[in-house]
N, C-alpha and C positions, 0 to 999 in steps of 0.2 A: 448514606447509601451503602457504606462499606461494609456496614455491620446488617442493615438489611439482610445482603446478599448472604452473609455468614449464616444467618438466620435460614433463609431458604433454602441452603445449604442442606444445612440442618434437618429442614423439613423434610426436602424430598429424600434425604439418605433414608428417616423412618416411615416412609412411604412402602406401601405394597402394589399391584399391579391387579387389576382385575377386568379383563376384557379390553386389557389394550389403556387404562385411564388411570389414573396413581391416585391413589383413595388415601388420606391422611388418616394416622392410626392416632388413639388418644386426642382427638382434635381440638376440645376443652381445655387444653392444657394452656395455664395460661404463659406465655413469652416475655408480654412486656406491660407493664403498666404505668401509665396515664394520669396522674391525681387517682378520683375515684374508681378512673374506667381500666378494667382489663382488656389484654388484645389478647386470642390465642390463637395457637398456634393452626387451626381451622381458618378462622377469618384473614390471617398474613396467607396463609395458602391460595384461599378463595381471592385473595385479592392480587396474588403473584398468577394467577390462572388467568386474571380476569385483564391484567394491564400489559398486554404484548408480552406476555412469557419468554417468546423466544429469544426477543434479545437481553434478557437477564439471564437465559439459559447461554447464552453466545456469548457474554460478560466472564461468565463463571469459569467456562470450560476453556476460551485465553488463556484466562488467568493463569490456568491448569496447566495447560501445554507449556507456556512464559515461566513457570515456576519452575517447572520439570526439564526443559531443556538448557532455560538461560536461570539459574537464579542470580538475586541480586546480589553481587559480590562487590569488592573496589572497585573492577573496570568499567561497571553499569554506573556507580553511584559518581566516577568522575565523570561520564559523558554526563549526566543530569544534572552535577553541578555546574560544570562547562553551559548548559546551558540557561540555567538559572541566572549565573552570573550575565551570561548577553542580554537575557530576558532584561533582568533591571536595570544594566545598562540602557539599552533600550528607549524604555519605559520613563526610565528616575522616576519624580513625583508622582508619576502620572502609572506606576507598576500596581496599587490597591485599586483602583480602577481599571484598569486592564485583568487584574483578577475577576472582581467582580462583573467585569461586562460576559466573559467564558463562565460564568457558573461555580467559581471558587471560593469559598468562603477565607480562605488560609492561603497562606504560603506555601505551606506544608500537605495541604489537601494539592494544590496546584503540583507539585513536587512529585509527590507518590502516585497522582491519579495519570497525569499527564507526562512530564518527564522521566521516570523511571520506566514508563510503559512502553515508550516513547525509545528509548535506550535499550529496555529487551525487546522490546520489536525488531531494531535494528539489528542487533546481533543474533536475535534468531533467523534471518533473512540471511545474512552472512556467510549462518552455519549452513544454512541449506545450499547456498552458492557455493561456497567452495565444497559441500559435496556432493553436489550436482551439475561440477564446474565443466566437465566434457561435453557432458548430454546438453548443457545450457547452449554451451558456443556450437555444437551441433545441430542442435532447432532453430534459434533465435541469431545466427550469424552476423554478432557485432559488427560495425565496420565504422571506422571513422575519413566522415565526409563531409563539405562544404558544398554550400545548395544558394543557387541561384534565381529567382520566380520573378516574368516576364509579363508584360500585358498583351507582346504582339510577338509572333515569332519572327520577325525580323529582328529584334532587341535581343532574341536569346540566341540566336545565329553571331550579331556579332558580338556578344558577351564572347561565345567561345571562340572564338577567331580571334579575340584580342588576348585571352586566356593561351590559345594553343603557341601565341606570339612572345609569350611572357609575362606579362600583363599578372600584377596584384593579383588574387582572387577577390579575395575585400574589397578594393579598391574598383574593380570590375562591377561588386556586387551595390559598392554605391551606387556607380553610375547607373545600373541598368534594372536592381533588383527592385521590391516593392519593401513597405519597411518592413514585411514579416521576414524576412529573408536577408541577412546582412552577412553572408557567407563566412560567417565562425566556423570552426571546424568542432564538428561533433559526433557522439555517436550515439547510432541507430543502431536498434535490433528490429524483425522481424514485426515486433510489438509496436514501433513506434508510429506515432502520427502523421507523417510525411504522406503526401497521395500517393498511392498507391501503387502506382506504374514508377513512378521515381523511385520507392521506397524498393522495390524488387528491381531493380538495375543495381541500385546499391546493398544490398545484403546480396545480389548471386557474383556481385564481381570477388574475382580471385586475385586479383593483382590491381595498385595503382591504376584509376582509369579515370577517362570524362568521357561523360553521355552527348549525345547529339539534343536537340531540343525535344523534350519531353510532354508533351500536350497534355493538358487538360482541359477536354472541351466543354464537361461542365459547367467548371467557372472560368472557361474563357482564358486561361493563362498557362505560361509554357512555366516548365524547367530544365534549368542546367544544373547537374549533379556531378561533381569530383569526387572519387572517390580516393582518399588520403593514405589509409591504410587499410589494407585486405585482411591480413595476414593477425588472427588474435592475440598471437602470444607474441607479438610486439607491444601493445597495450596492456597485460593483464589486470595491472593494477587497479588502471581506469575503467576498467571492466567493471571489475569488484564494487570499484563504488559509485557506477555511473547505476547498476545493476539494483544497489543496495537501498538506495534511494529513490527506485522508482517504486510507485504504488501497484504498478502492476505485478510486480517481483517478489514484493513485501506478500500480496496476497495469495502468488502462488506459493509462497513459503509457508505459511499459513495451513495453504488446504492439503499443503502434502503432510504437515504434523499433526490435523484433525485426521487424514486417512491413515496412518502410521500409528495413531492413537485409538485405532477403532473405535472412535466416535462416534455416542448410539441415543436417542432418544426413541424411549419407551412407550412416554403419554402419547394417545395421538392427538389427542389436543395442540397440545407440546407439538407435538409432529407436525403436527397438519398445517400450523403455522410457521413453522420451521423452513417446513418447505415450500411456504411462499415466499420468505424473505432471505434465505440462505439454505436454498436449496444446494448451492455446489457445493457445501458442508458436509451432506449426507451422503453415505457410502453405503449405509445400510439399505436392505432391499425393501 
């Protein structure tokens, strides 16, 4: 697949523009061969047209971005070993088989396709938080809090009545919580999955607080919300990588270095599909 993509690469750089469609130049030419049979560079084209373009075009221009911003240095290639090593820990015997069941023919295919991507992913997310670290805790108002969820509001009345008394949080949350809810202290942004009405008592508090019982009449259940820490730059650290590790974060990193990259597809072929499958990619008009 690697060398494919080099391949289409390839093609489309010798590619021209006519009405909006990327017309292959020299198309006869032949690329690759087969025993007796030729492949050329038309028919790799016609067939990179034909099988979801866009996400071989979304493959490529990653790559691009991940090359340009984070290349692979020492620091990338220890997080990949680091996790190579837990990988076959892991796994033992049973790690060629865990390749093979993900699509890896190698170690080494597993290694560069996955791990190493895997590691500039991360640190391109990284880059983008800490330089987008003001604006980030000024949208997404981290806050670290312990959450309680009830079947009856009579349960989350006295959860916090046994809370305002002293009373464990945890230990409250045994008693009274459901198992989704075992009042670990965490943190939430703006982004995170908490209902909704819970989730905005805890990103607008400004200070150490506990909520009154918080309904949910949909599914019929209340919550109680502590709010542990208000205040971001008591946390930063755990920001950074509570931040860095989510997939939502990861992706706005992402769309900020495809629009930062002026990020353009030409075919509308190319396009047209583009923008059914990674439309928030597109920046162009």
């Amino acid at each position: 697949m690697k060398k494919l993509i080099a391949i289409l690469a390839v093609v489309l750089l010798m590619t021209g523009c006519s009405d909006a469609r990327v017309k292959v130049t020299s198309s006869s030419t032949t690329l690759l061969t087969v025993g007796t049979e030729k492949i050329t560079k038309g028919e790799i084209f016609s067939s990179f047209m034909n099988r979801y373009p866009s996400e071989a075009v979304m493959t490529m221009a990653t790559k691009l971005i991940l090359a340009k911003e984070v290349p692979v240095d020492a620091a990338i290639k220890a997080v990949a070993d680091e996790k190579l090593a837990e990988a076959k820990e892991k796994w033992d015997d049973e790690f060629e088989d865990f390749l093979s069941a993900y699509g890896y023919e190698t170690e080494q295919e597993y290694y560069d396709k996955e791990l190493i991507v895997t590691a500039q992913t991360d640190a391109l997310t990284a880059k983008y938080i800490t330089d987008n670290y003001d604006t980030l805790i000024a949208t997404y108002k981290p806050r670290k809090i312990r959450v309680i969820q009830t079947s009856t509001q009579e349960k989350a009345v006295a959860a916090i009545k046994e809370i305002k008394e002293g009373a464990n949080f945890e230990a409250t949350a045994t008693k009274y919580s459901s198992t989704s809810y075992k009042g670990k202290e965490q943190i939430v942004t703006t982004e995170s999955s908490l209902f909704a009405a819970a989730l905005t008592f805890a990103t607008g508090a400004s200070v150490p607080t506990l909520s009154t019982a918080i309904e949910d009449a949909t599914n019929k259940v209340f919550y109680v919300v502590q709010v542990t820490v208000a205040d971001p730059a008591k946390f930063k650290d755990e920001i950074l990588t509570t931040l860095n590790s989510d997939a939502t974060f990861q992706k706005k990193a992402m769309l900020s270095f495809f629009e930062s990259g002026e990020f353009t597809v030409y075919d509308k072929t190319v396009y047209d599909e583009f923008k059914s499958y990674y439309a928030e990619y597109l920046n162009q008009k």
